[in-house]
mmCIF file as Biopython writes it, N, C-alpha, C and O atoms, coordinates in Angstrom:
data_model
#
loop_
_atom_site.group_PDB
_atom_site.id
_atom_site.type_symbol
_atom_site.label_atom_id
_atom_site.label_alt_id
_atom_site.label_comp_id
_atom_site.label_asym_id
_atom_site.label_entity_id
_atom_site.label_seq_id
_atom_site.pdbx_PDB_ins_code
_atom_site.Cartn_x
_atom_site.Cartn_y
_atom_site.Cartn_z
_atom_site.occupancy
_atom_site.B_iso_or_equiv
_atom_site.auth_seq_id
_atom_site.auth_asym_id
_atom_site.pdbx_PDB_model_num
ATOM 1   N N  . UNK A ? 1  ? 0.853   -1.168 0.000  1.0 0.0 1  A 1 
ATOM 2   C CA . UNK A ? 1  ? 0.000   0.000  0.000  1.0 0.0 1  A 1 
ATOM 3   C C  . UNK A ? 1  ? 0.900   1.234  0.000  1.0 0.0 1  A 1 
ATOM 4   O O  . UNK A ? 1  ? 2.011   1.366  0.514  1.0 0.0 1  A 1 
ATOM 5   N N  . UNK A ? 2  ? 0.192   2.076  -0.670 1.0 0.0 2  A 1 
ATOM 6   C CA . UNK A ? 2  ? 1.016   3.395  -0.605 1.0 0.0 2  A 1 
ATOM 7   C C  . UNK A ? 2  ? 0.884   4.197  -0.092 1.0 0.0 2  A 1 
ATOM 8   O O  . UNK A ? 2  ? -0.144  4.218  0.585  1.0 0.0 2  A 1 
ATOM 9   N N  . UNK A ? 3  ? 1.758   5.361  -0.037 1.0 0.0 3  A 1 
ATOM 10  C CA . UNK A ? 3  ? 1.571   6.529  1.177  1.0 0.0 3  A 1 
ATOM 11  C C  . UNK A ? 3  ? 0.391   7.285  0.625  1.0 0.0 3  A 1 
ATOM 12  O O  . UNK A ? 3  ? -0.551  7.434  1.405  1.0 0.0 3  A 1 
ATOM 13  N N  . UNK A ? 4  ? 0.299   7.710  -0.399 1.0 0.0 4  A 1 
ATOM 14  C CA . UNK A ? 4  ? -0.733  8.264  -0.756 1.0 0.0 4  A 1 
ATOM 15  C C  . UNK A ? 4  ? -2.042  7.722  -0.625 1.0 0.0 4  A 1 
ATOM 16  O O  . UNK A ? 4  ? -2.950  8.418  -0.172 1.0 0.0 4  A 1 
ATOM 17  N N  . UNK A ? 5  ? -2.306  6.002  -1.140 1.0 0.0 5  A 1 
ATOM 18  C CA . UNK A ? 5  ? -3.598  5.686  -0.646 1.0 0.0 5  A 1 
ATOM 19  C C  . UNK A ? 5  ? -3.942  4.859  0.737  1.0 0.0 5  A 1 
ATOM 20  O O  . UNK A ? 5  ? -4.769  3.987  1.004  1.0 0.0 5  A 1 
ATOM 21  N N  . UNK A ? 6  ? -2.742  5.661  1.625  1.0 0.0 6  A 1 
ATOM 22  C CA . UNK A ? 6  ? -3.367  5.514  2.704  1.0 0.0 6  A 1 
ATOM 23  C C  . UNK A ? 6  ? -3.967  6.500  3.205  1.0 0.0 6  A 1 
ATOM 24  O O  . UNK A ? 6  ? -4.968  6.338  3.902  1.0 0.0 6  A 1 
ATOM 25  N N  . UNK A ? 7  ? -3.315  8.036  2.863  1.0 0.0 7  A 1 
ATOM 26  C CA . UNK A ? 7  ? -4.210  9.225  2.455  1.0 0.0 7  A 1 
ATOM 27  C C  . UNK A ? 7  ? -5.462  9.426  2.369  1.0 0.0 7  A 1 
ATOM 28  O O  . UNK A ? 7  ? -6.241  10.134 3.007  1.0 0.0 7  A 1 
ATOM 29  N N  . UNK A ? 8  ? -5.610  8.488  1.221  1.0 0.0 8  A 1 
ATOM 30  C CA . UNK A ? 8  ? -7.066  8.581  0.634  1.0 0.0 8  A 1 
ATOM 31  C C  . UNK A ? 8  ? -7.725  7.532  1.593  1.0 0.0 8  A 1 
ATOM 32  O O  . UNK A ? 8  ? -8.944  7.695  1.540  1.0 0.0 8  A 1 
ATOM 33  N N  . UNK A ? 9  ? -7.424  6.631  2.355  1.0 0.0 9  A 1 
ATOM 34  C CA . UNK A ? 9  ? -8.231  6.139  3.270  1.0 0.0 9  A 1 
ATOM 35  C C  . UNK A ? 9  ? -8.554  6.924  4.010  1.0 0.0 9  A 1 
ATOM 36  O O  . UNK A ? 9  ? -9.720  7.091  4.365  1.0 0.0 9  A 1 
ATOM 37  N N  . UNK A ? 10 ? -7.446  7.661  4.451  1.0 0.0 10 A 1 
ATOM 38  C CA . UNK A ? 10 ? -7.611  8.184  5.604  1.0 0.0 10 A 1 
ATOM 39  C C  . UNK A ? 10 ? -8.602  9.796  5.478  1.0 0.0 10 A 1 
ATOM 40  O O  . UNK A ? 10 ? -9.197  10.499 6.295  1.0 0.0 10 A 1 
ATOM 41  N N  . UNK A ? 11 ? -8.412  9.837  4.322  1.0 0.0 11 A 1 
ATOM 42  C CA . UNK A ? 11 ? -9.749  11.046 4.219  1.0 0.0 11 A 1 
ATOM 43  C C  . UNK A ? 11 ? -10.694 10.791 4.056  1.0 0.0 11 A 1 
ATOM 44  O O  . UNK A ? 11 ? -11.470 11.687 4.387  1.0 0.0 11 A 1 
ATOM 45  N N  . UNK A ? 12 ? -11.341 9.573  3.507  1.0 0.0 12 A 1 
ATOM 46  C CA . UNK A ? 12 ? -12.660 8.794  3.762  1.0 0.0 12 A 1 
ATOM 47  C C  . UNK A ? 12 ? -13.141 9.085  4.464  1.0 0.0 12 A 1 
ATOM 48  O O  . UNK A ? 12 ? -13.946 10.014 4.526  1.0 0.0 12 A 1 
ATOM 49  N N  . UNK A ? 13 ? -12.649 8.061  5.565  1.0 0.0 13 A 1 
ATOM 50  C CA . UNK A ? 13 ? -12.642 8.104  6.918  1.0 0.0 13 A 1 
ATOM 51  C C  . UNK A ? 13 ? -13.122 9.111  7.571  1.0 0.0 13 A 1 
ATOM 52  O O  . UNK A ? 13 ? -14.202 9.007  8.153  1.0 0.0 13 A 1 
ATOM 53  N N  . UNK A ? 14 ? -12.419 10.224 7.584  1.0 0.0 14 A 1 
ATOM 54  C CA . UNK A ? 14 ? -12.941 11.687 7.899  1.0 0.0 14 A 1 
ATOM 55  C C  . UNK A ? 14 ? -14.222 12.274 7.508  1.0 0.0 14 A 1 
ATOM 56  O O  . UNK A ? 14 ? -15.127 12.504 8.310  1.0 0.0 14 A 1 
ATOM 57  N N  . UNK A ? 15 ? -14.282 12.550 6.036  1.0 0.0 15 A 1 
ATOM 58  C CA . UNK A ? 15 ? -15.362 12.487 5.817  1.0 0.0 15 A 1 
ATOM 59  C C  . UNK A ? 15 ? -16.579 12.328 5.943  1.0 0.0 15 A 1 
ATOM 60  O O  . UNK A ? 15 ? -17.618 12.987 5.959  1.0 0.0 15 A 1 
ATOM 61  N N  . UNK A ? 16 ? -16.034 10.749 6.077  1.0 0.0 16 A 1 
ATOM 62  C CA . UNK A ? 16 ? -17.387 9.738  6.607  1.0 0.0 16 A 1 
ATOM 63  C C  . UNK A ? 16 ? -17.970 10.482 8.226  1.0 0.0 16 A 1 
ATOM 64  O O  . UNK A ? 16 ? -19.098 10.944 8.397  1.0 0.0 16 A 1 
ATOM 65  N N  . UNK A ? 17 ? -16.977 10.435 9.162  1.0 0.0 17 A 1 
ATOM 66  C CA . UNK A ? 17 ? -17.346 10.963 10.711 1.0 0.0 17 A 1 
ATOM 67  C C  . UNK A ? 17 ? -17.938 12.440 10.193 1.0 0.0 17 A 1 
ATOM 68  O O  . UNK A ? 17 ? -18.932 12.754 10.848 1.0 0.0 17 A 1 
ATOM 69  N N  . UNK A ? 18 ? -17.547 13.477 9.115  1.0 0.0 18 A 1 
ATOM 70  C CA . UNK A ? 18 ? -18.026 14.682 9.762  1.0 0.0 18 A 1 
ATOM 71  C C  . UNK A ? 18 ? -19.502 14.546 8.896  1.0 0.0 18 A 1 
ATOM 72  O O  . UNK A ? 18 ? -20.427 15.355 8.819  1.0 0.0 18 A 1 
ATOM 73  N N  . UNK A ? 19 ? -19.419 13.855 8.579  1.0 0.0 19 A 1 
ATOM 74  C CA . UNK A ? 19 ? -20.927 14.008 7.349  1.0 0.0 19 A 1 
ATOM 75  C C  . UNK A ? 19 ? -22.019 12.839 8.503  1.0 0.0 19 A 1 
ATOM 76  O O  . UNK A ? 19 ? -23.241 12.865 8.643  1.0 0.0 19 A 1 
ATOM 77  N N  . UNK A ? 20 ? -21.093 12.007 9.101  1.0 0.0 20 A 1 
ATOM 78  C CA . UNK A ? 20 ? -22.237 11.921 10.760 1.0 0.0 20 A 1 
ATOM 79  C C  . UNK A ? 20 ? -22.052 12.297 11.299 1.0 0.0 20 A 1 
ATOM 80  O O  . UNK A ? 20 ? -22.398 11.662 12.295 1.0 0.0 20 A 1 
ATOM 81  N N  . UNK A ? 21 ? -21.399 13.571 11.694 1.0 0.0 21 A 1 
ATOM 82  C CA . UNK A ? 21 ? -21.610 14.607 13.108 1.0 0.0 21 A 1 
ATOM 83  C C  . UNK A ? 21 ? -22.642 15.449 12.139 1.0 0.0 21 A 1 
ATOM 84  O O  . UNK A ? 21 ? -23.841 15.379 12.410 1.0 0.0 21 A 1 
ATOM 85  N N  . UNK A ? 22 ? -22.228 16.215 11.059 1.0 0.0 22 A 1 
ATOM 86  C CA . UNK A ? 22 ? -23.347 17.336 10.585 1.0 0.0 22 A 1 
ATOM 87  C C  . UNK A ? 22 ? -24.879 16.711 10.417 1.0 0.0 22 A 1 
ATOM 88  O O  . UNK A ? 22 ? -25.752 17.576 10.359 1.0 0.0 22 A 1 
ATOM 89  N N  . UNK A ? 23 ? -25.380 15.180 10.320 1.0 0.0 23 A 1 
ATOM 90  C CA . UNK A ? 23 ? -26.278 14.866 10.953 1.0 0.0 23 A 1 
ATOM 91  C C  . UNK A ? 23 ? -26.766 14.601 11.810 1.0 0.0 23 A 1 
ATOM 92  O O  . UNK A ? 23 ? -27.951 14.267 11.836 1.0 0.0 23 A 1 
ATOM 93  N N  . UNK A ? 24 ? -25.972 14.662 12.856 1.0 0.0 24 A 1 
ATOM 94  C CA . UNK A ? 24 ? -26.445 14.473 14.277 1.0 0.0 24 A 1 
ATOM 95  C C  . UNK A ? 24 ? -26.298 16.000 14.671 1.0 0.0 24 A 1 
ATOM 96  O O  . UNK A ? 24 ? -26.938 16.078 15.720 1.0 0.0 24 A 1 
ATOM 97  N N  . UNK A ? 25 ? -25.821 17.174 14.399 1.0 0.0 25 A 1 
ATOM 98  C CA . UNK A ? 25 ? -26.008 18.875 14.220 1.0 0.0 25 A 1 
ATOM 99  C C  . UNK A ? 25 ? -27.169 18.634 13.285 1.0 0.0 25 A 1 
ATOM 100 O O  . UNK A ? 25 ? -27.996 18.401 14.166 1.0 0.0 25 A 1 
ATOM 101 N N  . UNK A ? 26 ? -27.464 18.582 12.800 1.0 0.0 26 A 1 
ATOM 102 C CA . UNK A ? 26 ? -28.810 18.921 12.005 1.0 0.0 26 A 1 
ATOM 103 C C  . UNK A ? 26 ? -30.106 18.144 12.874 1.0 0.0 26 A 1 
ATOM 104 O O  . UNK A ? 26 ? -30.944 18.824 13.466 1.0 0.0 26 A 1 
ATOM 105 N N  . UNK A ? 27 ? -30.143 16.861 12.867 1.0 0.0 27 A 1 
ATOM 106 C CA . UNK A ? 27 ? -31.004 16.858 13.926 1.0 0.0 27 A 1 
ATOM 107 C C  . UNK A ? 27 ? -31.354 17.513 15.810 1.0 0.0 27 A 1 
ATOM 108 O O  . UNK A ? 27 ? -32.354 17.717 16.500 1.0 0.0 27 A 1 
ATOM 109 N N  . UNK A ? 28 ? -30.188 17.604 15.937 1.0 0.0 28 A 1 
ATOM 110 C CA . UNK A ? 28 ? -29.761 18.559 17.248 1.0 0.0 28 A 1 
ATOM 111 C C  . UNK A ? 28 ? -30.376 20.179 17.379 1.0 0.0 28 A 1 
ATOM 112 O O  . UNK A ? 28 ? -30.751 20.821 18.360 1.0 0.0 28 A 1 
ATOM 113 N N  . UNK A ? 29 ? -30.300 20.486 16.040 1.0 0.0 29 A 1 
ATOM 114 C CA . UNK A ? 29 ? -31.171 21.645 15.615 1.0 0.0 29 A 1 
ATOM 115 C C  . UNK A ? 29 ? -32.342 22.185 15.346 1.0 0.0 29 A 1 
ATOM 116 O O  . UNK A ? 29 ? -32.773 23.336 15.404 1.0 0.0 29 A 1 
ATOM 117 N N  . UNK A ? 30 ? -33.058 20.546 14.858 1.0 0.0 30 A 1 
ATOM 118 C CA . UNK A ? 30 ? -34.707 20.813 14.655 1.0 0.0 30 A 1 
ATOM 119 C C  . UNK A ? 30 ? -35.111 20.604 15.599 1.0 0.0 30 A 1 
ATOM 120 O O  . UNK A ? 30 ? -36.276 21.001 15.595 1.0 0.0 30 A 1 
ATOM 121 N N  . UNK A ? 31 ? -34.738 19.985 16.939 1.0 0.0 31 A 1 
ATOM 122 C CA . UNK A ? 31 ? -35.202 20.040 18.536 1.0 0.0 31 A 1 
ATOM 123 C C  . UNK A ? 31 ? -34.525 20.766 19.391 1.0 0.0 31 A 1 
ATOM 124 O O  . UNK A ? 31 ? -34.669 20.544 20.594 1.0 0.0 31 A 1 
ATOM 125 N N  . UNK A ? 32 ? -33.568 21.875 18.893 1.0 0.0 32 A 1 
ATOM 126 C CA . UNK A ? 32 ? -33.491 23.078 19.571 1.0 0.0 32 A 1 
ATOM 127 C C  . UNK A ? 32 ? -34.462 23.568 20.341 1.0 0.0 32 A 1 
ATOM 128 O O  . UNK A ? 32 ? -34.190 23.506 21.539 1.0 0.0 32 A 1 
ATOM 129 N N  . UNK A ? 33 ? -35.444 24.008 20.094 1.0 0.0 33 A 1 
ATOM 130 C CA . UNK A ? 33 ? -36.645 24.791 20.284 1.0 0.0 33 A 1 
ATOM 131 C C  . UNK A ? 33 ? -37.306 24.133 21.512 1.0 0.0 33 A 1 
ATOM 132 O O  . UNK A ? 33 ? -37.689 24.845 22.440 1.0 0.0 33 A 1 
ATOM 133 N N  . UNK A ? 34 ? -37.484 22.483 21.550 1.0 0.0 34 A 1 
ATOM 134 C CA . UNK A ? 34 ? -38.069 21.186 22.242 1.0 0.0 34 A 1 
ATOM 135 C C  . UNK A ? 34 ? -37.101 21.335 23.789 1.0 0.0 34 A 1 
ATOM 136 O O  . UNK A ? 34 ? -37.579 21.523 24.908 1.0 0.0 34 A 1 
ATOM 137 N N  . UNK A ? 35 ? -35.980 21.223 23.518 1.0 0.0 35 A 1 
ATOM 138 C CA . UNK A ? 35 ? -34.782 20.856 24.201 1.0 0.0 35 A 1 
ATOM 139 C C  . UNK A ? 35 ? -33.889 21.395 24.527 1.0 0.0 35 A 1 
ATOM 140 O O  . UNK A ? 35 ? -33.186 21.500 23.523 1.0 0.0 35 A 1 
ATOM 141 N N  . UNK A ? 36 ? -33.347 21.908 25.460 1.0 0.0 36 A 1 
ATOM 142 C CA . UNK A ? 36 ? -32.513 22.881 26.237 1.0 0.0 36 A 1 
ATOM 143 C C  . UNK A ? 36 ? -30.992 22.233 25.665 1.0 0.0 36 A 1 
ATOM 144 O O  . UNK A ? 36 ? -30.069 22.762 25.047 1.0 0.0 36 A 1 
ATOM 145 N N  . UNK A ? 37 ? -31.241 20.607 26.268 1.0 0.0 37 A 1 
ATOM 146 C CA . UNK A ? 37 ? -29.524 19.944 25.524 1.0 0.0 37 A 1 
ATOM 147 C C  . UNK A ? 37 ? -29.520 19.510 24.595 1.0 0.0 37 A 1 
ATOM 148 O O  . UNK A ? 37 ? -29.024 18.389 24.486 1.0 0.0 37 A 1 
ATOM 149 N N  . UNK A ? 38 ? -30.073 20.182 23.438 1.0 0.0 38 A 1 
ATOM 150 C CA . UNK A ? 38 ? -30.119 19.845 21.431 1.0 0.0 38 A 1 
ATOM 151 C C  . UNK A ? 38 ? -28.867 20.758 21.013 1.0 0.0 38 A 1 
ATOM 152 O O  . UNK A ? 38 ? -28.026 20.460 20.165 1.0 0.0 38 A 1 
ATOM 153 N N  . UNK A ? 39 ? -28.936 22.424 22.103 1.0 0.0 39 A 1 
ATOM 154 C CA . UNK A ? 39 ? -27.928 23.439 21.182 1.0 0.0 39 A 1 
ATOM 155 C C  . UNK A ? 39 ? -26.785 23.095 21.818 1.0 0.0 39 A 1 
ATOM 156 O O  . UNK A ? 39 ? -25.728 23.128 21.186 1.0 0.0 39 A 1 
ATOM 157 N N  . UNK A ? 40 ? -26.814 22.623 23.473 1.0 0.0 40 A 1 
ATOM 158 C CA . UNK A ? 40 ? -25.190 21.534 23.730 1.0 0.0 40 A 1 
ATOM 159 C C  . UNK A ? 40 ? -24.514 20.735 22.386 1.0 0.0 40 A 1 
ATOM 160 O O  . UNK A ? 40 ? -23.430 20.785 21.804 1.0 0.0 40 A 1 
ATOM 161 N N  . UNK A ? 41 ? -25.757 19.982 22.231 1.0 0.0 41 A 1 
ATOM 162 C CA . UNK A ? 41 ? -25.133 18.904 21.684 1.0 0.0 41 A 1 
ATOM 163 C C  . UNK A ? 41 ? -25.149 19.246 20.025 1.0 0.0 41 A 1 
ATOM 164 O O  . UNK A ? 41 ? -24.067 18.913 19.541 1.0 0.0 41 A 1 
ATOM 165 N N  . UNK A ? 42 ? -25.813 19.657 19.301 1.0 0.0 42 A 1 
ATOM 166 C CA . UNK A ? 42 ? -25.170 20.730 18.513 1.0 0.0 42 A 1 
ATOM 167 C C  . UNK A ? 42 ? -23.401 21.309 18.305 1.0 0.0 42 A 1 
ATOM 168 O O  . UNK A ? 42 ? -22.472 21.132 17.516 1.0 0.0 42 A 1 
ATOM 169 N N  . UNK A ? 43 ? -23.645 21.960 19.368 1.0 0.0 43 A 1 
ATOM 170 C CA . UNK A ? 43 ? -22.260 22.883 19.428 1.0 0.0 43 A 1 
ATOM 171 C C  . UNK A ? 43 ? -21.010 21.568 19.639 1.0 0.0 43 A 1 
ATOM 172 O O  . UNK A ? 43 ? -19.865 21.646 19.192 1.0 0.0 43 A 1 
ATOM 173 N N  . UNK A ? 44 ? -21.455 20.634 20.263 1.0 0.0 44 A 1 
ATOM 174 C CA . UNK A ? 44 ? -20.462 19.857 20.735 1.0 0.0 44 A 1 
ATOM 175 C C  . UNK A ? 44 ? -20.191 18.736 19.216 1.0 0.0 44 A 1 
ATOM 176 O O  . UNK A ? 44 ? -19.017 18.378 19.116 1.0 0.0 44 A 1 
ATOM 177 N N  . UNK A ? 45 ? -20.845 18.366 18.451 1.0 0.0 45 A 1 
ATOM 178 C CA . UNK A ? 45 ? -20.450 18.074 17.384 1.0 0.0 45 A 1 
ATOM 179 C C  . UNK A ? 45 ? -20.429 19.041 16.296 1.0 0.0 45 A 1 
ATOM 180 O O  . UNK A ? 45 ? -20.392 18.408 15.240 1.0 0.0 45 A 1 
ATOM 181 N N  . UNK A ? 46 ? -20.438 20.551 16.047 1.0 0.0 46 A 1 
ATOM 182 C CA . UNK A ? 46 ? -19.761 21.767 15.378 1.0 0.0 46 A 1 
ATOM 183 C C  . UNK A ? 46 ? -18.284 21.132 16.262 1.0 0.0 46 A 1 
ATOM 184 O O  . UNK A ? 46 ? -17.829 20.268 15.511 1.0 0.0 46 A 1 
ATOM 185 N N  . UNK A ? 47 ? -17.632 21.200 17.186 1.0 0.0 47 A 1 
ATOM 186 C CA . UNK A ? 47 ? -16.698 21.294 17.321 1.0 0.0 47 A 1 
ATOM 187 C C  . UNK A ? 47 ? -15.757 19.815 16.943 1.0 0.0 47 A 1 
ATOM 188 O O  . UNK A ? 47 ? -14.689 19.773 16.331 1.0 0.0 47 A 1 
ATOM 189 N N  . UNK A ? 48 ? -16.267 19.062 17.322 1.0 0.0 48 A 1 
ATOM 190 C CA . UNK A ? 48 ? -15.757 17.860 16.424 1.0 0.0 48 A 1 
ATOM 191 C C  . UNK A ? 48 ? -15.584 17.878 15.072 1.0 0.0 48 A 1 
ATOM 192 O O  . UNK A ? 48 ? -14.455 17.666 14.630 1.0 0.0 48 A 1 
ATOM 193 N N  . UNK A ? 49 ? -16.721 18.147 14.151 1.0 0.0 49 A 1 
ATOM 194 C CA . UNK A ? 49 ? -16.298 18.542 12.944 1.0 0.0 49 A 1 
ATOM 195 C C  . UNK A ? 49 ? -15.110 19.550 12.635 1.0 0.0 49 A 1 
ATOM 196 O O  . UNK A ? 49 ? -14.379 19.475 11.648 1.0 0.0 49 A 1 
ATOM 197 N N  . UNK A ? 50 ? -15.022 20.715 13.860 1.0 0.0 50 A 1 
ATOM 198 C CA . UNK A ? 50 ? -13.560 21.485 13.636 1.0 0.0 50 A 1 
ATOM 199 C C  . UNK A ? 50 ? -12.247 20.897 13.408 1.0 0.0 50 A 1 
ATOM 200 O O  . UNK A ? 50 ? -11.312 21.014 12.616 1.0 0.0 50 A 1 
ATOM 201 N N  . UNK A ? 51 ? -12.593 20.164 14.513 1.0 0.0 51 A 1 
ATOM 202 C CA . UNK A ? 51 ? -11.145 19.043 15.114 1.0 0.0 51 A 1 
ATOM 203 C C  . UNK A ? 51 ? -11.212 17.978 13.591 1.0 0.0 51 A 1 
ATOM 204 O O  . UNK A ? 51 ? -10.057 17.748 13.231 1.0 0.0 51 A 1 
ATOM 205 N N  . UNK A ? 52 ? -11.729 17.649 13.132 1.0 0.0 52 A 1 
ATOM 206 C CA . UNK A ? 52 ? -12.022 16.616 11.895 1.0 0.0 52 A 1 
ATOM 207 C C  . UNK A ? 52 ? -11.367 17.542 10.949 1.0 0.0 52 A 1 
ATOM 208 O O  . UNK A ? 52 ? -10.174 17.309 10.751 1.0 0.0 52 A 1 
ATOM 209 N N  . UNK A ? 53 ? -11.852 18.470 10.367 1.0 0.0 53 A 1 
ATOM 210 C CA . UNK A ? 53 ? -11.507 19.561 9.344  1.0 0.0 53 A 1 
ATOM 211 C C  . UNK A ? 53 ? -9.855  19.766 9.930  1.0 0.0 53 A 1 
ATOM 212 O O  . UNK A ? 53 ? -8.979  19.175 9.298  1.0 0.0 53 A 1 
ATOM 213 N N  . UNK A ? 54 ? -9.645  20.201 10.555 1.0 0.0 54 A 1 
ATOM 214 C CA . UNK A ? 54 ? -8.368  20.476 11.292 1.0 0.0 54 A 1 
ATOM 215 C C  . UNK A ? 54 ? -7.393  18.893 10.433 1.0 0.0 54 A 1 
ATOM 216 O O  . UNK A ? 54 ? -6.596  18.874 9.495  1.0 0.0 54 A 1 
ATOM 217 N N  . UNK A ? 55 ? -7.852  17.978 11.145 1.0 0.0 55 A 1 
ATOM 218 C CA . UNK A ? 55 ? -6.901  16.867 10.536 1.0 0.0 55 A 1 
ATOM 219 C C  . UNK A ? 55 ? -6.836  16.713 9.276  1.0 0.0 55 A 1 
ATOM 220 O O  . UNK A ? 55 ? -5.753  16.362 8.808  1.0 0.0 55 A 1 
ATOM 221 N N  . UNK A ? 56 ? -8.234  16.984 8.182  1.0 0.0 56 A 1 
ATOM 222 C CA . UNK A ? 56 ? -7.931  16.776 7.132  1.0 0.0 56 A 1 
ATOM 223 C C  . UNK A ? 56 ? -7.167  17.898 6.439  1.0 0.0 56 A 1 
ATOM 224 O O  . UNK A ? 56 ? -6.875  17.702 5.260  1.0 0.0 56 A 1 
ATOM 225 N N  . UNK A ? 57 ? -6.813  19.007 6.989  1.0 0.0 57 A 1 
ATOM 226 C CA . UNK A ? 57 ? -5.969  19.691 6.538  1.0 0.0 57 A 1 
ATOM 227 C C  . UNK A ? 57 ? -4.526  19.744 6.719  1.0 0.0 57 A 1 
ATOM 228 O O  . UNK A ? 57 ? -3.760  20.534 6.167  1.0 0.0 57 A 1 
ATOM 229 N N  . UNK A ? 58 ? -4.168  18.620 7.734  1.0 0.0 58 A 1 
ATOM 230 C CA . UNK A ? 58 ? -3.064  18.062 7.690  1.0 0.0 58 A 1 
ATOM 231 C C  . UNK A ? 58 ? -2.637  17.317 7.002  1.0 0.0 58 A 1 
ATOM 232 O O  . UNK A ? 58 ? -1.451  17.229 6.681  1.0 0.0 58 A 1 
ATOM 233 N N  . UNK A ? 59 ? -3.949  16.322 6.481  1.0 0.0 59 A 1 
ATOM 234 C CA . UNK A ? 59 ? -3.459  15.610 5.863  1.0 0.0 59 A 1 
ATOM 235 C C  . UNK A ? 59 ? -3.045  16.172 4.232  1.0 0.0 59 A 1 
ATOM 236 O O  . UNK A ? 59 ? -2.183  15.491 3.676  1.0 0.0 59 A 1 
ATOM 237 N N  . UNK A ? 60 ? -3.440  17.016 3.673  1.0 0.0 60 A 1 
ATOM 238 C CA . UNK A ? 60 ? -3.482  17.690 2.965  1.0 0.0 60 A 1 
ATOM 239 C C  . UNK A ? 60 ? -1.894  18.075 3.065  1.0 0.0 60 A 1 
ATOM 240 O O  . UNK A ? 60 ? -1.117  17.596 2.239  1.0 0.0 60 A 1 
ATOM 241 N N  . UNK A ? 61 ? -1.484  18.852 3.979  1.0 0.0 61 A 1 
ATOM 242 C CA . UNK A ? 61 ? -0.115  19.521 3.972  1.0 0.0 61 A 1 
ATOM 243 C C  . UNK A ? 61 ? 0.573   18.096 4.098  1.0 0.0 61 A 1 
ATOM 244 O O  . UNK A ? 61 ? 1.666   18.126 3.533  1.0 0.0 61 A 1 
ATOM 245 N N  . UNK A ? 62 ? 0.330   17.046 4.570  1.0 0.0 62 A 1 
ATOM 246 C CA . UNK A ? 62 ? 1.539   16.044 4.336  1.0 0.0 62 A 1 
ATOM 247 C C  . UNK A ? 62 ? 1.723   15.399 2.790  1.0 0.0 62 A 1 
ATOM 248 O O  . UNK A ? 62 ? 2.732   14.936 2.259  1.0 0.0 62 A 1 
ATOM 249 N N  . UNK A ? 63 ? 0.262   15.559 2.243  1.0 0.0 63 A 1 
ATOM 250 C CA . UNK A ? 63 ? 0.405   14.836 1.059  1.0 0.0 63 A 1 
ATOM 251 C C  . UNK A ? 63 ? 1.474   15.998 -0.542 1.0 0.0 63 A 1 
ATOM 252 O O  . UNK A ? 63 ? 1.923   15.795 -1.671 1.0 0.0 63 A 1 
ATOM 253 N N  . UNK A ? 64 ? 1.367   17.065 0.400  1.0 0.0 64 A 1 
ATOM 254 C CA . UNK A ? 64 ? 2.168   18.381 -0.011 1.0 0.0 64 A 1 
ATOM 255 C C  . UNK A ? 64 ? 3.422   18.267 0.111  1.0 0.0 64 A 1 
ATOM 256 O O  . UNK A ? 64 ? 4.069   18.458 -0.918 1.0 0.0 64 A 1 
ATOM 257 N N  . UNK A ? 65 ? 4.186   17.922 1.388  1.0 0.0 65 A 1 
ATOM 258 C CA . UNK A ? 65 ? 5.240   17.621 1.821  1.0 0.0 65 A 1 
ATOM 259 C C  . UNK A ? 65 ? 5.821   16.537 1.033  1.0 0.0 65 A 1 
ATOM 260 O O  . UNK A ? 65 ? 6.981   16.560 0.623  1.0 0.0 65 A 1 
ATOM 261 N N  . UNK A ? 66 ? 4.803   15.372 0.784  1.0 0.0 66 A 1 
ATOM 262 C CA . UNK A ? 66 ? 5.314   13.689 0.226  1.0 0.0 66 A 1 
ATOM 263 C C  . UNK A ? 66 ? 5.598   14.174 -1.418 1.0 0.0 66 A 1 
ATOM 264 O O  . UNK A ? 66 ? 6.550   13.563 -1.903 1.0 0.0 66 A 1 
ATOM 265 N N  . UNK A ? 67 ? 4.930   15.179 -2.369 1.0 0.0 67 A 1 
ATOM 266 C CA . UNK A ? 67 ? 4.797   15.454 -3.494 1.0 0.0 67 A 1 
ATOM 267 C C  . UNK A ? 67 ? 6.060   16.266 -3.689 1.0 0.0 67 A 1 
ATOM 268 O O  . UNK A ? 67 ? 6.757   16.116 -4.693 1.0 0.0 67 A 1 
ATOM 269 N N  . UNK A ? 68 ? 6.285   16.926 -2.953 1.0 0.0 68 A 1 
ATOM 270 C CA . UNK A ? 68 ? 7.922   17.740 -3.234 1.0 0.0 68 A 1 
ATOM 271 C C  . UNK A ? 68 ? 9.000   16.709 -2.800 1.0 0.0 68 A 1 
ATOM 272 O O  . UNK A ? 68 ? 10.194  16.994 -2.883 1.0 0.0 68 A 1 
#
């Protein structure tokens, strides 16, 4: 396996988690209104998705680093 498509696993991967946190933020949101701990839990997967975004932009600068 190569460095690069372990890359590409590894951004899958990512992907995959923030596209189920922004649905579990999207449902967290339409029972805002219902639920006092919807905009907790909301905010608390916005910030996971940060931390997610954050890595895939590392991975990004390494696959930058491996190309030079």
């Amino acid at each position: 396996m190569t460095y690069l498509k372990i890359l590409m696993y590894a951004r899958t991967g990512i992907r995959a988690k923030i596209d189920e946190y922004r649905g579990m933020q999207e449902k967290a949101l339409e029972g805002a209104g219902r639920d006092s701990g919807a905009k907790h839990l909301a905010d608390m997967a916005q910030r996971m998705i940060d931390d997610l975004e954050v890595d895939m932009a590392t991975i990004d600068e390494l696959q930058e680093i491996h190309e030079r």
